[in-house]
Biotite code that builds the C-alpha atoms (Angstrom):
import biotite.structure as struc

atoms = struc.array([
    struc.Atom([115.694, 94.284, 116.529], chain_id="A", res_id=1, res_name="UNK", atom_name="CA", element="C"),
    struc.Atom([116.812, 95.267, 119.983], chain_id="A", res_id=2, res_name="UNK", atom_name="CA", element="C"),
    struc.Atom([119.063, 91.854, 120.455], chain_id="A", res_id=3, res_name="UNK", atom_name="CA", element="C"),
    struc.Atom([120.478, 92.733, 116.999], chain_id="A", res_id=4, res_name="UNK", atom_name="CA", element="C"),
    struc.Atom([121.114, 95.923, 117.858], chain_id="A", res_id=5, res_name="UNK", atom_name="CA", element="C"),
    struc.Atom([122.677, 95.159, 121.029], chain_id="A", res_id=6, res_name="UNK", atom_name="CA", element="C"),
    struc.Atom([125.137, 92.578, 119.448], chain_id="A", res_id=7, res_name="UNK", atom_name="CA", element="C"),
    struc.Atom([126.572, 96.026, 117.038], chain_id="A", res_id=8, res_name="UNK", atom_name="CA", element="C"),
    struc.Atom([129.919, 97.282, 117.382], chain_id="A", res_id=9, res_name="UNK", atom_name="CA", element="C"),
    struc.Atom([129.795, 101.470, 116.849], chain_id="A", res_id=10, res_name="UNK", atom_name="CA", element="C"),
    struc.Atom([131.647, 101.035, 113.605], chain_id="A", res_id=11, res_name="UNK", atom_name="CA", element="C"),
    struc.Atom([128.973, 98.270, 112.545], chain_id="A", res_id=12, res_name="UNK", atom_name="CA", element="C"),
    struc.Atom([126.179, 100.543, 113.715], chain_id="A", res_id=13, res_name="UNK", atom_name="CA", element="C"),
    struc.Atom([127.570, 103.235, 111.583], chain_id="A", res_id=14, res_name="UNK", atom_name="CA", element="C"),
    struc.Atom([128.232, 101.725, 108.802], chain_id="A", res_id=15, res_name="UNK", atom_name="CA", element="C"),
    struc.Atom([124.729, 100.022, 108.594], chain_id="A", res_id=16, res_name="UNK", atom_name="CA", element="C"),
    struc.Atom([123.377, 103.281, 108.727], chain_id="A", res_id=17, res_name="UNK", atom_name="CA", element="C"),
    struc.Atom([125.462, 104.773, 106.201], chain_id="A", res_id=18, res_name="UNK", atom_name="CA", element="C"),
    struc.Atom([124.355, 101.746, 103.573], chain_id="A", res_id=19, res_name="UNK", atom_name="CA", element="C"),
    struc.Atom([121.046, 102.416, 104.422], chain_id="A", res_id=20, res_name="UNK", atom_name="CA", element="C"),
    struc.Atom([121.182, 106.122, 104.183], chain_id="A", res_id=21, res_name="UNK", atom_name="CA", element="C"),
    struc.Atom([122.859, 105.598, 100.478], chain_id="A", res_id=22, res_name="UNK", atom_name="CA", element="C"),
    struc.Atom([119.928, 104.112, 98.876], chain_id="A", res_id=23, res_name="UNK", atom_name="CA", element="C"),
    struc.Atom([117.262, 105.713, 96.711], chain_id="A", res_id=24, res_name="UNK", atom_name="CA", element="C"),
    struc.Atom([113.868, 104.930, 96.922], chain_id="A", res_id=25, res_name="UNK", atom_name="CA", element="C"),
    struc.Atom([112.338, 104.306, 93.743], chain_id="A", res_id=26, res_name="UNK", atom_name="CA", element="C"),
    struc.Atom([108.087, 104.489, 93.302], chain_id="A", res_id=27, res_name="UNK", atom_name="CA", element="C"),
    struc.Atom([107.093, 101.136, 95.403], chain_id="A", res_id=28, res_name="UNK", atom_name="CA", element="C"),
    struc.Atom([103.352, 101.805, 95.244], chain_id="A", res_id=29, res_name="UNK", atom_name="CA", element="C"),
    struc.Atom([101.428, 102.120, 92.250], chain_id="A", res_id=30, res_name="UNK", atom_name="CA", element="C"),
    struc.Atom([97.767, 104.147, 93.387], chain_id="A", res_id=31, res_name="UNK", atom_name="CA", element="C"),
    struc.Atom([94.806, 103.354, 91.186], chain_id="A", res_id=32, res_name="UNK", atom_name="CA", element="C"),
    struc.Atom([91.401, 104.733, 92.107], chain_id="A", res_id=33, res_name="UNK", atom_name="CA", element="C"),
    struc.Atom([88.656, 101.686, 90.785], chain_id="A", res_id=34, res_name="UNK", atom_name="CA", element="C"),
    struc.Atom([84.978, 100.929, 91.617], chain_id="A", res_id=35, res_name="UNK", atom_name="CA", element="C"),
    struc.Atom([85.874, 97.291, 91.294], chain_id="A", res_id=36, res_name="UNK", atom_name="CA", element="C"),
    struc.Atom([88.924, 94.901, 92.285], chain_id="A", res_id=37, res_name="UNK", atom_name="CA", element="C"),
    struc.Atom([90.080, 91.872, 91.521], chain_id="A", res_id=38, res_name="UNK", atom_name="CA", element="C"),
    struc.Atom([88.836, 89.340, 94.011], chain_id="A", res_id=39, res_name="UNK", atom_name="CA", element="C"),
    struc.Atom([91.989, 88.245, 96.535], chain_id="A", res_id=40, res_name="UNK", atom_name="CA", element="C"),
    struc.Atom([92.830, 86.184, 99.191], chain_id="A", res_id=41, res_name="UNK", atom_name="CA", element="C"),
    struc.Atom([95.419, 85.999, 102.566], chain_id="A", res_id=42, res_name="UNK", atom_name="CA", element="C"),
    struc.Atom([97.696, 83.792, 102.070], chain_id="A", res_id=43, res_name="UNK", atom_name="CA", element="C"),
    struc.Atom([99.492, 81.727, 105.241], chain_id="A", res_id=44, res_name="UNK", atom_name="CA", element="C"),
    struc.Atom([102.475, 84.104, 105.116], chain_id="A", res_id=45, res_name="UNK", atom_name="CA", element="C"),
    struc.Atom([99.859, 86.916, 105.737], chain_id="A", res_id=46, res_name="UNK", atom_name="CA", element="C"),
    struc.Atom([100.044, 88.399, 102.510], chain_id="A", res_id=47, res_name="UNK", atom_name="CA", element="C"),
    struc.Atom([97.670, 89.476, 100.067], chain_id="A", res_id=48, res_name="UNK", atom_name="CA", element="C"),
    struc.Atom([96.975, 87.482, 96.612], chain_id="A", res_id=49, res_name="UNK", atom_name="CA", element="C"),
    struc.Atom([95.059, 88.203, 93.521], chain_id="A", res_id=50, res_name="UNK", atom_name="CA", element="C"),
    struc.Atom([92.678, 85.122, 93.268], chain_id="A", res_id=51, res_name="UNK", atom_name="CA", element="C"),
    struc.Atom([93.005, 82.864, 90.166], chain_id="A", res_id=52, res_name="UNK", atom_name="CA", element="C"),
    struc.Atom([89.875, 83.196, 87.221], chain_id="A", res_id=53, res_name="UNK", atom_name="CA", element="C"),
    struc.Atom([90.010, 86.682, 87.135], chain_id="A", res_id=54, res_name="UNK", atom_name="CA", element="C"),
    struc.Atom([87.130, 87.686, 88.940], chain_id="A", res_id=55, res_name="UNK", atom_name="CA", element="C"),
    struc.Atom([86.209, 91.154, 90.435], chain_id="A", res_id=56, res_name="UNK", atom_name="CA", element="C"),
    struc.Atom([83.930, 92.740, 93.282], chain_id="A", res_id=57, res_name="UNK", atom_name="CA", element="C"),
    struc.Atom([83.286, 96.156, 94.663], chain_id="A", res_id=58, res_name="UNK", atom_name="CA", element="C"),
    struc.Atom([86.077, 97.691, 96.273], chain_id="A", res_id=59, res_name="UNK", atom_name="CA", element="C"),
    struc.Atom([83.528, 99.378, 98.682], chain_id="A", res_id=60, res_name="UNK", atom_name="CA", element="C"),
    struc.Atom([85.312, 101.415, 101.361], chain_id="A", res_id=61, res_name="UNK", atom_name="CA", element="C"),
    struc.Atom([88.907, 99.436, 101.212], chain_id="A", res_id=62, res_name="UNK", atom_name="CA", element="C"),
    struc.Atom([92.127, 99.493, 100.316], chain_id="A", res_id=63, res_name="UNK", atom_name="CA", element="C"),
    struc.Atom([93.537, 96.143, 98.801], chain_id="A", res_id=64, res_name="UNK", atom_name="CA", element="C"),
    struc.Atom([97.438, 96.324, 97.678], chain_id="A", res_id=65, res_name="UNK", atom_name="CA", element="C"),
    struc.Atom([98.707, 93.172, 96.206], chain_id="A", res_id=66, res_name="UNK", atom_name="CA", element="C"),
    struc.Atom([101.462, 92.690, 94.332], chain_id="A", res_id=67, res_name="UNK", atom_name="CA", element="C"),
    struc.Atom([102.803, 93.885, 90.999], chain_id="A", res_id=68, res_name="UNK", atom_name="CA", element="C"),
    struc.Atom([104.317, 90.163, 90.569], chain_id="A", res_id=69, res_name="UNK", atom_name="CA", element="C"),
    struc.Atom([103.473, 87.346, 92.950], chain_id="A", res_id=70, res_name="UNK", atom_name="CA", element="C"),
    struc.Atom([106.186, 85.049, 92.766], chain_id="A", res_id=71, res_name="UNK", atom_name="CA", element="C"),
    struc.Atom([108.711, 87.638, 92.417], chain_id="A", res_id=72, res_name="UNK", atom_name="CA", element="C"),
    struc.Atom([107.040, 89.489, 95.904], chain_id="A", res_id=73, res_name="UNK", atom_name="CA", element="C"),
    struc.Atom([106.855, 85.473, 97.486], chain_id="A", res_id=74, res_name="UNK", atom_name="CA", element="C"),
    struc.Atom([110.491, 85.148, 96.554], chain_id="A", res_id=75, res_name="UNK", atom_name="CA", element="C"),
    struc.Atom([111.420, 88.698, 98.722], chain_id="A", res_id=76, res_name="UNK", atom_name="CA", element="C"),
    struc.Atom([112.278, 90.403, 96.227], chain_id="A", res_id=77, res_name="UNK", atom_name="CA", element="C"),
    struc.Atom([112.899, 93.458, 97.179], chain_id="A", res_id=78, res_name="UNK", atom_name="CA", element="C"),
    struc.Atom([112.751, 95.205, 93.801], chain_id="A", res_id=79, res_name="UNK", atom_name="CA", element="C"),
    struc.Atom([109.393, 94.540, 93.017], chain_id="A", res_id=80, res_name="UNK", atom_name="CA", element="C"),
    struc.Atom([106.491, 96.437, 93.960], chain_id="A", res_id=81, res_name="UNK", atom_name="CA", element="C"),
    struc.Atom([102.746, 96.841, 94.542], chain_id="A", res_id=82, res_name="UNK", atom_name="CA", element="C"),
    struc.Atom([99.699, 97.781, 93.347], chain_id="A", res_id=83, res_name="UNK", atom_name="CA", element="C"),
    struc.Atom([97.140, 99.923, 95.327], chain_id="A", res_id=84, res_name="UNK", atom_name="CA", element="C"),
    struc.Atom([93.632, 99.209, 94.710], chain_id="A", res_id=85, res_name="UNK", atom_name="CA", element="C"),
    struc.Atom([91.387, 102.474, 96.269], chain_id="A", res_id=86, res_name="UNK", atom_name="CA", element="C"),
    struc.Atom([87.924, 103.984, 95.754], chain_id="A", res_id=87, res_name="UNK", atom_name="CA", element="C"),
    struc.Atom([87.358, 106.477, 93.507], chain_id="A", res_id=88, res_name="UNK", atom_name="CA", element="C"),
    struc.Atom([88.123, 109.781, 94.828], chain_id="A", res_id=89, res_name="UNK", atom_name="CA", element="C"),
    struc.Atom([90.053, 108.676, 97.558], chain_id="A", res_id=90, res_name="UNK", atom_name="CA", element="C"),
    struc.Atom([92.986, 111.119, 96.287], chain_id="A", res_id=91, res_name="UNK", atom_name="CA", element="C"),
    struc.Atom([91.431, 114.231, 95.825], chain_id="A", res_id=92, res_name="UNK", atom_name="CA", element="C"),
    struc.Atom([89.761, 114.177, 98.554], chain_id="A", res_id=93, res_name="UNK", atom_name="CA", element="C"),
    struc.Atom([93.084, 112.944, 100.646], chain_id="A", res_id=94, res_name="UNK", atom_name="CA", element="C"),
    struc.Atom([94.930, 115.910, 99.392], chain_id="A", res_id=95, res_name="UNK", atom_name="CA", element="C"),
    struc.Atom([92.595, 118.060, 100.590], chain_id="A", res_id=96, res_name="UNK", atom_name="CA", element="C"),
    struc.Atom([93.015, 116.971, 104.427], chain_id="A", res_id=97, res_name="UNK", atom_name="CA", element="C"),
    struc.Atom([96.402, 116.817, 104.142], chain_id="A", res_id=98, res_name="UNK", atom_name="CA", element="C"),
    struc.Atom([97.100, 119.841, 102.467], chain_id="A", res_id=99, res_name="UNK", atom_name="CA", element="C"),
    struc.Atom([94.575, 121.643, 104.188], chain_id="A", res_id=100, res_name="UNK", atom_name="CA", element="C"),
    struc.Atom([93.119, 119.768, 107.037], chain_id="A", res_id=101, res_name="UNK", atom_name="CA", element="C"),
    struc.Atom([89.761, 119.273, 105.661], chain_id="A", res_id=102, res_name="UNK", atom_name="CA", element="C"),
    struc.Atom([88.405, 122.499, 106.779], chain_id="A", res_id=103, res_name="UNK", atom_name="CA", element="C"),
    struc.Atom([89.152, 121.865, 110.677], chain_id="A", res_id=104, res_name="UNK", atom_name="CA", element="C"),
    struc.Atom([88.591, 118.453, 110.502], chain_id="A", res_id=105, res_name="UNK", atom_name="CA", element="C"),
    struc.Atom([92.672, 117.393, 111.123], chain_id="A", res_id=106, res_name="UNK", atom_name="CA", element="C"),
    struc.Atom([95.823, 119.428, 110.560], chain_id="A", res_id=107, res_name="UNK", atom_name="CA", element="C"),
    struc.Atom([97.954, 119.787, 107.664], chain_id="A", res_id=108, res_name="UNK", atom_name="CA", element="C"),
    struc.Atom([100.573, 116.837, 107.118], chain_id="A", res_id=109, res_name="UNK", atom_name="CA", element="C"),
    struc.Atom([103.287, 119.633, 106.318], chain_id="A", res_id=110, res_name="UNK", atom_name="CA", element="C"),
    struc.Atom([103.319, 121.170, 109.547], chain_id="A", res_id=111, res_name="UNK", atom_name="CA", element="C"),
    struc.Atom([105.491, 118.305, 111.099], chain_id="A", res_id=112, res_name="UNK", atom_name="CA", element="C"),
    struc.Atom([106.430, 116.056, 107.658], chain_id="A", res_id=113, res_name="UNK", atom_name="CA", element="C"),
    struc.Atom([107.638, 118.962, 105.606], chain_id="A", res_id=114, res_name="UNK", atom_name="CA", element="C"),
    struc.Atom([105.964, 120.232, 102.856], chain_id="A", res_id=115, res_name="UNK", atom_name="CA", element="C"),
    struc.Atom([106.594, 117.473, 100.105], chain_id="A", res_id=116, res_name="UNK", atom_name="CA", element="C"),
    struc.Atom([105.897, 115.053, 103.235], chain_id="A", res_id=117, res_name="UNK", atom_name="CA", element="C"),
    struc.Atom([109.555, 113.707, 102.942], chain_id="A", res_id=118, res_name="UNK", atom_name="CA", element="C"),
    struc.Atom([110.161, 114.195, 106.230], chain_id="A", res_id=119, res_name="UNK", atom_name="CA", element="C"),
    struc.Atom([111.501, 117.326, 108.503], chain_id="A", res_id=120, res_name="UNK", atom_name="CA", element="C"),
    struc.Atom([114.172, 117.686, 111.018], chain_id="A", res_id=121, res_name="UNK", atom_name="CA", element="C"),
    struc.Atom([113.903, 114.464, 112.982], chain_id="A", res_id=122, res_name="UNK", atom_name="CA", element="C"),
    struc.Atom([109.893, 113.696, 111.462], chain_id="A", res_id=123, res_name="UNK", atom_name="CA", element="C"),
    struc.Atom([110.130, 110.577, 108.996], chain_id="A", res_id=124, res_name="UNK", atom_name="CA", element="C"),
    struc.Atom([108.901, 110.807, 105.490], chain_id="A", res_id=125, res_name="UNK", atom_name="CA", element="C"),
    struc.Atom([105.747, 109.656, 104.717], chain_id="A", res_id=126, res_name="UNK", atom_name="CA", element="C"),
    struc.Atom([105.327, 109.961, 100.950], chain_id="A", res_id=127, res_name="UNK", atom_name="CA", element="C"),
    struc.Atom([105.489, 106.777, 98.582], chain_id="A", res_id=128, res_name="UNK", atom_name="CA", element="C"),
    struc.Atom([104.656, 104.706, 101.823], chain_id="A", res_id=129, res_name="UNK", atom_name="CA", element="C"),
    struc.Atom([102.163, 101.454, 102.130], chain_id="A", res_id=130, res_name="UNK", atom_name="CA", element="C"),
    struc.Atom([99.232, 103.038, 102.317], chain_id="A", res_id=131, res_name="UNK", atom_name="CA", element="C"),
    struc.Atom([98.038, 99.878, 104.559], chain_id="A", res_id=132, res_name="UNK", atom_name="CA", element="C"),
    struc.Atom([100.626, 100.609, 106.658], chain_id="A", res_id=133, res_name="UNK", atom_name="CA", element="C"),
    struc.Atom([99.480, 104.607, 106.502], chain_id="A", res_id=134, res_name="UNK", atom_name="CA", element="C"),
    struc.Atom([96.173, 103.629, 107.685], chain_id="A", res_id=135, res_name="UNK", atom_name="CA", element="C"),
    struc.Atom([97.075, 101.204, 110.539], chain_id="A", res_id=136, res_name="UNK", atom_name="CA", element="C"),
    struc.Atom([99.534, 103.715, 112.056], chain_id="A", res_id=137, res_name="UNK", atom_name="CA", element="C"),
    struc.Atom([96.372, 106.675, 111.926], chain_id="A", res_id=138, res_name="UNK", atom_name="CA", element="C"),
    struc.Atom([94.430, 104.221, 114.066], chain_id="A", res_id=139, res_name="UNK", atom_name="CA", element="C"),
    struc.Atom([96.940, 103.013, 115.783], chain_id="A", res_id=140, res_name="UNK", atom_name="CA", element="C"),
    struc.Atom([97.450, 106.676, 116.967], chain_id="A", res_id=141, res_name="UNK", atom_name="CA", element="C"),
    struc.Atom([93.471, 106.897, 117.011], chain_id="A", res_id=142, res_name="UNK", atom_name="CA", element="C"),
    struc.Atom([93.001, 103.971, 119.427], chain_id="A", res_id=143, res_name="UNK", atom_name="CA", element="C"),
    struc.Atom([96.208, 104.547, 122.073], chain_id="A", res_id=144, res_name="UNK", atom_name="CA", element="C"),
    struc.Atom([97.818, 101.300, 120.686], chain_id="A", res_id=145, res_name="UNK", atom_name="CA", element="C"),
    struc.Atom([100.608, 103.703, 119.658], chain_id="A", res_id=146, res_name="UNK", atom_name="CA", element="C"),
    struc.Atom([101.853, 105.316, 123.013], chain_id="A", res_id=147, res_name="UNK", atom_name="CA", element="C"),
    struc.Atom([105.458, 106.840, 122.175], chain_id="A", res_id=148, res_name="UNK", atom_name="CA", element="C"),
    struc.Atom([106.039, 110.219, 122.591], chain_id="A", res_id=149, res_name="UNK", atom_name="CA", element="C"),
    struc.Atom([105.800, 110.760, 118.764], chain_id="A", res_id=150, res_name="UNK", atom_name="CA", element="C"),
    struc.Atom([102.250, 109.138, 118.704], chain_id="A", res_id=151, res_name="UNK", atom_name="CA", element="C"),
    struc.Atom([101.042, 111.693, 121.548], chain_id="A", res_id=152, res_name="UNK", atom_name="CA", element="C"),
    struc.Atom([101.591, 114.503, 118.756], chain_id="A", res_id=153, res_name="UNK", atom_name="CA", element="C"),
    struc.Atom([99.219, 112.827, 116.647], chain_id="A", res_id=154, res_name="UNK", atom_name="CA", element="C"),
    struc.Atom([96.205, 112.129, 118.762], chain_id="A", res_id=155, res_name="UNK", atom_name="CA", element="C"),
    struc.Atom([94.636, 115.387, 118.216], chain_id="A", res_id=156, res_name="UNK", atom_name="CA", element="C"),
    struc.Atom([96.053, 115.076, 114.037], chain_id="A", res_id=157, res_name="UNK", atom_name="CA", element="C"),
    struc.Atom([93.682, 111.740, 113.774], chain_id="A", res_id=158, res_name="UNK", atom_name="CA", element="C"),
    struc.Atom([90.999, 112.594, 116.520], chain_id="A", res_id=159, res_name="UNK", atom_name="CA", element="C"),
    struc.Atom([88.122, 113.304, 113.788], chain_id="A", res_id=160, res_name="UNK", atom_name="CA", element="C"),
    struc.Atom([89.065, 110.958, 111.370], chain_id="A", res_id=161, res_name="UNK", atom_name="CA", element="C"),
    struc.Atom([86.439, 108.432, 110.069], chain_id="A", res_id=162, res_name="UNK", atom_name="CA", element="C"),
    struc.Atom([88.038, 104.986, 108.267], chain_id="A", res_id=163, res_name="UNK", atom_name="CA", element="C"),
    struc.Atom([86.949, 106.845, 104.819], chain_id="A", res_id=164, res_name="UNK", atom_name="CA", element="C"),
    struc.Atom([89.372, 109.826, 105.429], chain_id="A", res_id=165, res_name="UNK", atom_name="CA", element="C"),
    struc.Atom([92.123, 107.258, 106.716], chain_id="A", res_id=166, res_name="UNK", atom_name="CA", element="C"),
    struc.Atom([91.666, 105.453, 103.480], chain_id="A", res_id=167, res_name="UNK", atom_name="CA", element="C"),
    struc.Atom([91.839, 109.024, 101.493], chain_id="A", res_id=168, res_name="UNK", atom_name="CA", element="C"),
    struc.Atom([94.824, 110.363, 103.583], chain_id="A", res_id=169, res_name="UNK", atom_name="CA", element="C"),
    struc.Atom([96.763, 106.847, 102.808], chain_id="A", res_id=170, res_name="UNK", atom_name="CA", element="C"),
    struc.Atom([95.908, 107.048, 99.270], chain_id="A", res_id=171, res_name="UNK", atom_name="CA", element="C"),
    struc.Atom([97.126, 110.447, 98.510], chain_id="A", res_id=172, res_name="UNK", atom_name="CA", element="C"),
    struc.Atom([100.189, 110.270, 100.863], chain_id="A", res_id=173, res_name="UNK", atom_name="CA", element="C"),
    struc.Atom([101.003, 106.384, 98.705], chain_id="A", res_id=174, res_name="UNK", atom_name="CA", element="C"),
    struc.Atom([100.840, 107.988, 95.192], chain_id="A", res_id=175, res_name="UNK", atom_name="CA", element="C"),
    struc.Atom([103.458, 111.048, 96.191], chain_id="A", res_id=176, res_name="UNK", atom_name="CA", element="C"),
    struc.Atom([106.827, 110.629, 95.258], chain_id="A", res_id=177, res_name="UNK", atom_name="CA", element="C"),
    struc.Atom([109.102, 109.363, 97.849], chain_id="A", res_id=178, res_name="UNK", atom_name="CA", element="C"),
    struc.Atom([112.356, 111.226, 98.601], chain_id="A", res_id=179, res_name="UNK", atom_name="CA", element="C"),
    struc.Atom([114.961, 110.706, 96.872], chain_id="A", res_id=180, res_name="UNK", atom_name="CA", element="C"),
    struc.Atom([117.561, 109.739, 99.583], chain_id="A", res_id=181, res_name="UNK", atom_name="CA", element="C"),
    struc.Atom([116.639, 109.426, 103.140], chain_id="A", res_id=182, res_name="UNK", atom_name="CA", element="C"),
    struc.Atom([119.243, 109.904, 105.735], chain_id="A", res_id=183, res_name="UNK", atom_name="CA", element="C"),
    struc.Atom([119.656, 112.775, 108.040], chain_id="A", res_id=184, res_name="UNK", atom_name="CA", element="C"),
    struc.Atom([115.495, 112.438, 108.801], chain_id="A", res_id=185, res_name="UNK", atom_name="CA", element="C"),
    struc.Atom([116.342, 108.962, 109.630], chain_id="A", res_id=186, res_name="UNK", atom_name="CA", element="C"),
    struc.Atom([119.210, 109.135, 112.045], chain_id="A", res_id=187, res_name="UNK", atom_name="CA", element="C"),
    struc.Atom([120.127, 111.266, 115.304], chain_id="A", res_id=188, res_name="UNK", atom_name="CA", element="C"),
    struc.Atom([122.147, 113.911, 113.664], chain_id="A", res_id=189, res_name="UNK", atom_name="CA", element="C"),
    struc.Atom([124.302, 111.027, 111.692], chain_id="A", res_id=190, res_name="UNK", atom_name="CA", element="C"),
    struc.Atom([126.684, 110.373, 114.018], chain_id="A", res_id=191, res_name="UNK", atom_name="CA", element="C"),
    struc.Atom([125.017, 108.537, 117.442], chain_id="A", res_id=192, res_name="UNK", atom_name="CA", element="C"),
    struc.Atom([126.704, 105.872, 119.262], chain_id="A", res_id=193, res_name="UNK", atom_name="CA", element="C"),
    struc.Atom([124.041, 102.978, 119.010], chain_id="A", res_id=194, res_name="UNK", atom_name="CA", element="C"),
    struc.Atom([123.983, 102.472, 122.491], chain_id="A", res_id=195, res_name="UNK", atom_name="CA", element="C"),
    struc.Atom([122.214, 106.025, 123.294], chain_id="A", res_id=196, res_name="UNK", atom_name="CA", element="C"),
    struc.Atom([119.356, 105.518, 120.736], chain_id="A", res_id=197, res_name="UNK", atom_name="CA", element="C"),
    struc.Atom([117.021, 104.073, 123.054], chain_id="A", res_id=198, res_name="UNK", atom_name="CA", element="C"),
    struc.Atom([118.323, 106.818, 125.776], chain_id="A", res_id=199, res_name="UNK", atom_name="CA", element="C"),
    struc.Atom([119.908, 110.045, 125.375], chain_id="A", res_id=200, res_name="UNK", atom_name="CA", element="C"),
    struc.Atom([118.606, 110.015, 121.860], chain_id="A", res_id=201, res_name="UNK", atom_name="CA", element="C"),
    struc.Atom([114.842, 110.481, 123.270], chain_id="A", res_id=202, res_name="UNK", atom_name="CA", element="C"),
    struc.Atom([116.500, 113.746, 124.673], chain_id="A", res_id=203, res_name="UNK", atom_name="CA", element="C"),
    struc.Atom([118.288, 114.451, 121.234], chain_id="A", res_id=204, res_name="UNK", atom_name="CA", element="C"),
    struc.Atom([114.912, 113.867, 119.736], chain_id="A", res_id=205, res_name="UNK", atom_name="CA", element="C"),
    struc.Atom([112.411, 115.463, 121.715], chain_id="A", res_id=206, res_name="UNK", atom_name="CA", element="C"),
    struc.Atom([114.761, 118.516, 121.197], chain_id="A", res_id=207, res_name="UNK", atom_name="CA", element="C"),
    struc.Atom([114.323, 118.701, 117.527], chain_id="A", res_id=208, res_name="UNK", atom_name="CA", element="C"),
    struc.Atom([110.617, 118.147, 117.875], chain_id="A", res_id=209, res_name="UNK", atom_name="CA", element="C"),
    struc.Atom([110.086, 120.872, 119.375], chain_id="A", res_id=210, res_name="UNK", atom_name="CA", element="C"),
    struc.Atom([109.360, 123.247, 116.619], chain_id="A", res_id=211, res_name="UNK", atom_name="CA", element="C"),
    struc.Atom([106.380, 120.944, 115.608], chain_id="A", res_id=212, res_name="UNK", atom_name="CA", element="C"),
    struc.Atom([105.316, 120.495, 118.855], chain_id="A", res_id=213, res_name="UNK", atom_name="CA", element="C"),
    struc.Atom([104.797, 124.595, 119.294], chain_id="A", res_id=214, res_name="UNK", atom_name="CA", element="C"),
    struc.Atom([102.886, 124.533, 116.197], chain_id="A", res_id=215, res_name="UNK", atom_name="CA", element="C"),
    struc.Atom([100.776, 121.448, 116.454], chain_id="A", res_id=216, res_name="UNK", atom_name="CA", element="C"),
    struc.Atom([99.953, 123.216, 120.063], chain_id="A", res_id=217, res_name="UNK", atom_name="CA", element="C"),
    struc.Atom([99.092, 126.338, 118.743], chain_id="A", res_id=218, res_name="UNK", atom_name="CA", element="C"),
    struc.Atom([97.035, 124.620, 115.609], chain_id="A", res_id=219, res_name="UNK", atom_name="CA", element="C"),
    struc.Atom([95.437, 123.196, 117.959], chain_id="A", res_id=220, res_name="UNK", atom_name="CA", element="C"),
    struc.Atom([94.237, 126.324, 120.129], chain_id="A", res_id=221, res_name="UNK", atom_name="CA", element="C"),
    struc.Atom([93.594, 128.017, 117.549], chain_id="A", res_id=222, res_name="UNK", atom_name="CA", element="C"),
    struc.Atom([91.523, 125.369, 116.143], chain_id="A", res_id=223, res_name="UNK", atom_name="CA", element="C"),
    struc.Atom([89.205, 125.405, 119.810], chain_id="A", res_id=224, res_name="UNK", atom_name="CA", element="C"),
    struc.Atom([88.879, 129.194, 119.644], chain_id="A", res_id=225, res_name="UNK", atom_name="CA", element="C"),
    struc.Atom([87.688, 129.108, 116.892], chain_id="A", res_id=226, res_name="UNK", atom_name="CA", element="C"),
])
C-alpha cells in the first residue's frame, strides 16, 4: 500500500477517500452461538471452507467464520458475507467486558471506541468487524507484535485477557451493528495531503488521542489503587 500510495496525486488521494467515505456498511457478519460446527477446512488461498457431507464437531473454545456462499466469497465478491460460528455464551459474557470491563479484568471498549463502538474522534470503529480479525489484533496487542503508538494504548486494555475472553469480546463486538457511514473516524480531519499521513499526521493524530489517552491513564490508576 505504501508504493500505491506514493504513486497518488492529492486530487486522487482525495477523491479515493471521498468514495470510500460514501459507502455504507451493511451487516457482514452473521454471529451464531452453537455447541457444534460444521466440520471445515483451509483452503490454498487461506480461507476457510465448510467441508462437503455435512458433518459436525464441537466447536470447543473457537471461532470458525466461513462463508455465507462459497463460490460467491471465492469469486471476491464483495457483497457477500459470513457466518460466525462461536460457543455458547460467548456474547453475553463479551458484553459484559466490554461494557463493563469484566469487573477489573480490562477496560470498557467505549472509553476510546465511543459508546456504540463506531469509532471516536480519530479511534476506528470496531462494531460489525471479523471477529477473527478482532481476536488476532487483541493478541497482537497482547504479545508486542503490534508496536504503533495506537497498540501501546491497548497493552494494559488486553493485559488479563485469556483466549476465552478474546473469543467473547470478538463475538459481541461482530454481532453489533456497524456504523452506518464511516468517514471523519477514518481520515485526518478530511482534508490531509497524502504525503503527511505517514508524518505530520502522527502529530495530527496523537493530538486527538489525547482525550483517551488521559482516561485510559487514569482507568488505569485507578484500577492499581484500588
Amino acid at each position: 500500500m505504501s508504493v500505491i500510495a506514493k504513486g497518488l496525486s492529492e486530487d486522487e488521494a482525495m477523491q479515493a477517500t471521498e468514495w470510500f467515505a460514501s459507502l455504507k456498511p451493511g451487516v457482514w457478519e452473521k454471529v451464531v452461538e452453537t455447541d457444534t460446527v460444521p466440520k471445515t477446512y483451509v483452503s490454498d488461498g487461506h480461507r476457510r471452507y465448510v467441508r462437503p457431507g455435512g458433518e459436525t464437531e464441537p466447536i470447543g473454545h473457537r471461532i470458525i467464520e466461513v462463508p455465507q456462499d462459497p463460490l460467491r466469497v471465492t469469486s471476491r465478491d464483495p457483497h457477500c458475507g459470513f457466518i460466525v460460528y462461536v460457543p455458547v455464551g460467548s456474547i453475553s459474557r463479551g458484553e459484559e467486558l466490554v461494557t463493563t470491563g469484566g469487573s477489573g479484568k480490562t477496560f470498557a471498549c467505549a472509553i476510546c471506541h465511543g459508546p456504540s463502538l463506531t469509532g471516536l474522534g480519530e479511534v476506528p470503529d470496531i462494531a460489525g468487524h471479523s471477529p477473527t480479525y478482532i481476536v488476532r489484533q487483541l493478541y497482537g496487542f497482547q504479545t508486542g507484535a503490534r508496536t504503533s503508538g495506537m497498540a501501546q494504548l491497548m497493552k494494559a486494555v488486553v493485559a488479563q485477557l485469556g483466549q476465552d475472553d478474546m473469543v467473547a469480546i470478538a463475538a459481541y463486538v461482530a454481532s453489533r451493528a456497524p456504523p452506518q457511514r464511516r468517514g471523519s473516524n477514518h481520515t485526518i480531519h478530511n482534508i490531509a495531503p497524502p504525503m503527511i499521513f505517514w508524518g505530520e499526521s502522527i502529530g495530527i493524530l496523537a493530538e486527538s488521542l489525547m482525550p483517551c489517552t488521559v482516561r485510559i491513564r487514569k482507568r488505569i490508576a485507578d484500577h492499581a489503587g484500588g
